[in-house]
C-alpha positions as semicolon CSV with decimal commas, in nm:
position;residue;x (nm);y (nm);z (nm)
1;X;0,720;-1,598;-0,769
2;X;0,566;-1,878;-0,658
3;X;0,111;-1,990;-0,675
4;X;-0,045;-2,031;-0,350
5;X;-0,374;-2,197;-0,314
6;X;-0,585;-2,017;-0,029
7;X;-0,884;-2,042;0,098
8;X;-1,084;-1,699;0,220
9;X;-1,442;-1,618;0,304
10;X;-1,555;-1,900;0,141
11;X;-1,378;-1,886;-0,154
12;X;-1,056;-2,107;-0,317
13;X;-0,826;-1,887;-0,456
14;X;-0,515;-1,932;-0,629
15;X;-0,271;-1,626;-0,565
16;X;0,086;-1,481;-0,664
17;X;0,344;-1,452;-0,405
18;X;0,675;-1,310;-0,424
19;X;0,775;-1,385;-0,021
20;X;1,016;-1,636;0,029
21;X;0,914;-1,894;0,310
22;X;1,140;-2,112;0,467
23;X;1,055;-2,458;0,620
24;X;0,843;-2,741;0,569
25;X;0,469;-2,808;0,554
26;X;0,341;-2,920;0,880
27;X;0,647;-2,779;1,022
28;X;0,796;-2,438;1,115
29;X;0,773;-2,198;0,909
30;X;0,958;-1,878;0,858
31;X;0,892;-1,581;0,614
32;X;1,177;-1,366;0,446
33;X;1,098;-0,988;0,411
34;X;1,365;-0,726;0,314
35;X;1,382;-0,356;0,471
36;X;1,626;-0,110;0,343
37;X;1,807;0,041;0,680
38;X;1,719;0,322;0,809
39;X;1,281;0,314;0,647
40;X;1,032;0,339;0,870
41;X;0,843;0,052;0,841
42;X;0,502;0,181;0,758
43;X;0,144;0,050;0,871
44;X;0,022;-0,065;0,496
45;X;0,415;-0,257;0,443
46;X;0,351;-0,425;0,793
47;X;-0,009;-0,519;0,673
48;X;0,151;-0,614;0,407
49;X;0,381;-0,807;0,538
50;X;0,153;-1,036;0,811
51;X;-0,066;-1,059;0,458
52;X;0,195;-1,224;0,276
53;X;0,266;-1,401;0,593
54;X;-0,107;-1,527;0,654
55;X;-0,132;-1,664;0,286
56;X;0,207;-1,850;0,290
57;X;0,102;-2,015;0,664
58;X;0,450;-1,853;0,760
59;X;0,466;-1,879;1,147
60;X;0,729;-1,584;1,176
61;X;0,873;-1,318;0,948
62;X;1,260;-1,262;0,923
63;X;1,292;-0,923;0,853
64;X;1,596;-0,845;0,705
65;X;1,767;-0,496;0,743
66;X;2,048;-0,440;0,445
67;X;2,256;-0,129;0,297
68;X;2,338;-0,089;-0,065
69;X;2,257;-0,486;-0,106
70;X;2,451;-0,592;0,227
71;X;2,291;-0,784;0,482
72;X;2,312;-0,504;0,858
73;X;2,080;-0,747;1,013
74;X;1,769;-0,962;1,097
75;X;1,490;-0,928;1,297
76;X;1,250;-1,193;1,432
77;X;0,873;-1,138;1,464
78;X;0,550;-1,368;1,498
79;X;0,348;-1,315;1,199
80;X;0,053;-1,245;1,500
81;X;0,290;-0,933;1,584
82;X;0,377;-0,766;1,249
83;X;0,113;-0,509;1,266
84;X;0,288;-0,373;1,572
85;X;0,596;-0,319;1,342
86;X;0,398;-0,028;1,161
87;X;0,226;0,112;1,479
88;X;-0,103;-0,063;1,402
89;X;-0,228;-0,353;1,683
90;X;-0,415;-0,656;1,645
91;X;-0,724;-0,470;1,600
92;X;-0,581;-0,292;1,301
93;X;-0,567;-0,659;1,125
94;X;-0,889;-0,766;1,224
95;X;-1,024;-0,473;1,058
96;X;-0,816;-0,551;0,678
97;X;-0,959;-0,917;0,705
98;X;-1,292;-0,765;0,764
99;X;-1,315;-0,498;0,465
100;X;-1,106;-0,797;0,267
101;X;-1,412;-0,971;0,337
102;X;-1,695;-0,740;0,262
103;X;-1,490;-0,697;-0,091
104;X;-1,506;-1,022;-0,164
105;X;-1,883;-1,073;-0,107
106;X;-1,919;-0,719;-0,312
107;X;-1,702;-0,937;-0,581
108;X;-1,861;-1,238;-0,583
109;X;-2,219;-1,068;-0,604
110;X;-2,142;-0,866;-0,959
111;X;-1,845;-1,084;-1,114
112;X;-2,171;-1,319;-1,198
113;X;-2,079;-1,402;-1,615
114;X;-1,934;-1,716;-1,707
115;X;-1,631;-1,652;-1,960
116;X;-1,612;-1,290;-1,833
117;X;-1,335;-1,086;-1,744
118;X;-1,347;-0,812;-1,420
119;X;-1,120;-0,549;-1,293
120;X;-1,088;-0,436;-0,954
121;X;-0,967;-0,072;-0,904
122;X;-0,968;0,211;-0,668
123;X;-1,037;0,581;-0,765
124;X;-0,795;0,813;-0,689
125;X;-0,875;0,985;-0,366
126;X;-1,062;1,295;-0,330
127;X;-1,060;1,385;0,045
128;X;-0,739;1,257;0,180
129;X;-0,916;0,882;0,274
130;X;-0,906;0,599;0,052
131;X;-1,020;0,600;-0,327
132;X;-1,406;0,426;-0,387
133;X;-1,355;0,104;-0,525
134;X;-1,446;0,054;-0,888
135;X;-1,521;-0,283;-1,076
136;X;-1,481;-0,277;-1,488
137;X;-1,642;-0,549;-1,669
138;X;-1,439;-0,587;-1,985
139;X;-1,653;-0,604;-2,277
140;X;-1,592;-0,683;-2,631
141;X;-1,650;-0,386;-2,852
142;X;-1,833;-0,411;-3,198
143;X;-1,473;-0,510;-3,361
144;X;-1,417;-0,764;-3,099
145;X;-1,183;-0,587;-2,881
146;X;-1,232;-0,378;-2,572
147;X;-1,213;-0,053;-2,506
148;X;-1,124;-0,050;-2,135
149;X;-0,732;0,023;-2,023
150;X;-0,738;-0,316;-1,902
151;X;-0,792;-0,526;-2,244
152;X;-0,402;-0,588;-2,290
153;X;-0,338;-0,735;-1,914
154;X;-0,632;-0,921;-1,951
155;X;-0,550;-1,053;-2,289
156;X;-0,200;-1,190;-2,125
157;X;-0,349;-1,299;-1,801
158;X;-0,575;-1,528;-2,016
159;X;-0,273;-1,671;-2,244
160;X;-0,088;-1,759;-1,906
161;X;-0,429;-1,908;-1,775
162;X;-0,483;-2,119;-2,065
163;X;-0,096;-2,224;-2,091
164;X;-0,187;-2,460;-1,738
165;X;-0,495;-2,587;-1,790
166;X;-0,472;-2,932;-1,888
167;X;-0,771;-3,171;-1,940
168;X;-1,055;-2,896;-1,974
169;X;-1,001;-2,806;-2,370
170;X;-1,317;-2,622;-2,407
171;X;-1,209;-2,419;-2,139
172;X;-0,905;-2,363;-2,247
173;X;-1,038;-2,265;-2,606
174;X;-1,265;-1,987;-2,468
175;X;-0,961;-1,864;-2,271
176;X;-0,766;-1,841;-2,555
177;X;-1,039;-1,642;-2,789
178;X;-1,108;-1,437;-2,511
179;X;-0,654;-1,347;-2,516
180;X;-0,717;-1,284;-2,915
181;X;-1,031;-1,068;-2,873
182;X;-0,863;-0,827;-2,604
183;X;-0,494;-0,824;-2,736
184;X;-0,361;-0,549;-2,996
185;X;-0,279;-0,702;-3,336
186;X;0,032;-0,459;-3,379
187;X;0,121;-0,473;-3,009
188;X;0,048;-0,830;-2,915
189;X;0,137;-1,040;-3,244
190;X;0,334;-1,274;-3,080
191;X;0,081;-1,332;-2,807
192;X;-0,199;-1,399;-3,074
193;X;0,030;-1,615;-3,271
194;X;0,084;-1,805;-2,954
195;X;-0,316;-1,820;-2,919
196;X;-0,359;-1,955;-3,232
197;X;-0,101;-2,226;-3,210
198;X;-0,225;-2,340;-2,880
199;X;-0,622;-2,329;-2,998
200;X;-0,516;-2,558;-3,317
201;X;-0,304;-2,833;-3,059
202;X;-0,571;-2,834;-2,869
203;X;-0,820;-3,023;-3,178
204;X;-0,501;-3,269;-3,162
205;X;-0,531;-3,645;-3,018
206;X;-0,273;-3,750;-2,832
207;X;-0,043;-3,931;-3,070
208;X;-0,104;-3,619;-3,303
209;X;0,010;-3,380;-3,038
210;X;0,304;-3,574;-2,897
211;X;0,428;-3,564;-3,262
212;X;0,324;-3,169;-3,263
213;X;0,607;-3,152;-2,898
214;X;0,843;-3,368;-3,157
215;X;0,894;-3,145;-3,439
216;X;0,929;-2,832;-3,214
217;X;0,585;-2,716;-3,149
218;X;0,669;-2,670;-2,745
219;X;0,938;-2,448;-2,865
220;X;0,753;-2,280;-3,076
221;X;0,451;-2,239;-2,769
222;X;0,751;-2,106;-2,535
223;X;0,826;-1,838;-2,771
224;X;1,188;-2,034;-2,910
C-alpha cells in the first residue's frame, strides 16, 4: 500500500492505495489491476478501477486476466475508457465524481470539531437502491471511551496518524490521548502502551530523545 496526496473539490487529501502504477512522474503511466478469468467485470469494479486510476494519475490500466495465480493474459485500456469495461459510459463517471462531490461538501459542512473523530457509513438498503449515508461523531463517554462500533479503528487510525507527524508535538499529543481514550484496555494494551511511550518522547529534547532511539526506545515504539 502506498499514500497518495490528492486534491478533490477543494480539498487536499491524503489517501490509501493498493494499485500498483508503473512509470514515472511526468511520464507515462500505467496502472496494474488483476481479474480472475472468466468474472464479469462489474460496473462498481470498473468504477473502481478508473477511481484508483484517477487518484494514481495512471494514464492506462493493465488489466490482467490469471487462473489459479497464473498470468492467461493482459488487457490494455485508457483510464478515460474503463467504465465501458463494466457496461457503464462516460456519463456513468461523471455522475460518481458528482455525488463524490456533493459528499464531500455534506462532509466538510458537519465534520466541523477540531480534535474530533467522524465516521462515514451507509445503511443497509431497504428498497433494493443504495443505503442512506450515515455520519457518527465519536464521542467520549463519561469513562472516557466511546460507545460507537467505531472506537477501536479509530483508536488505531490515530496511533498510525501520530506515528508520522513530526514537528507538530501538540498535535501529535492530542492524537495520541484521543488513541488511549477510544482503545480497549484488555484488547488494545499494546496499542496504549505504545501511546504512552510515544506521549512521554515527545516532552524529550533532542539530545534526550536521540539517546531514548540509543538504548532501544525505536524498538520498543515498533513493537520489538
Amino acid at each position: 500500500a502506498r499514500v497518495v496526496r490528492y486534491r478533490f473539490a477543494g480539498l487536499e487529501m491524503l489517501l490509501g492505495s493498493d494499485t500498483v502504477v508503473y512509470g514515472r512522474d511526468g511520464g507515462h503511466r500505467v496502472g496494474a489491476h488483476a481479474i480472475e478469468e472468466g468474472t464479469t467485470i462489474t460496473e462498481a469494479r470498473a468504477l473502481d478501477m478508473w477511481l484508483e486510476n484517477s487518484i494514481g494519475s495512471a494514464d492506462d490500466a493493465a488489466i490482467c486476466y490469471h487462473r489459479d495465480g497464473r498470468v492467461q493474459g493482459y488487457q490494455l485500456v485508457r483510464t478515460e475508457d474503463l467504465p465501458a469495461c463494466g457496461d457503464a459510459d462516460a456519463g456513468t463517471a461523471v455522475a460518481t465524481v458528482a455525488r463524490a462531490k456533493s459528499i464531500f461538501e455534506f462532509v466538510k459542512q458537519h465534520c466541523v470539531d477540531d480534535d474530533a473523530t467522524y465516521c462515514l457509513t451507509r445503511a443497509a438498503a431497504t428498497d433494493g437502491s443504495g443505503g442512506a449515508l450515515e455520519l457518527w461523531r465519536v464521542d467520549d463517554g463519561r469513562d472516557g471511551r466511546s460507545a460507537t462500533p467505531f472506537a477501536r479503528a479509530c483508536a488505531t487510525l490515530c496511533l498510525r496518524i501520530a506515528r508520522r507527524v513530526s514537528g507538530d508535538r501538540a498535535q501529535q499529543r492530542r492524537l495520541l490521548d484521543r488513541c488511549v481514550a477510544l482503545a480497549d484496555p484488555r484488547r488494545d494494551a499494546a496499542e496504549i502502551a505504545e501511546a504512552h511511550l510515544l506521549v512521554a518522547r515527545s516532552f524529550l529534547g533532542p539530545a534526550a530523545a536521540a539517546a531514548w532511539d540509543a538504548f532501544g526506545g525505536a524498538a520498543l515504539r515498533a513493537g520489538g
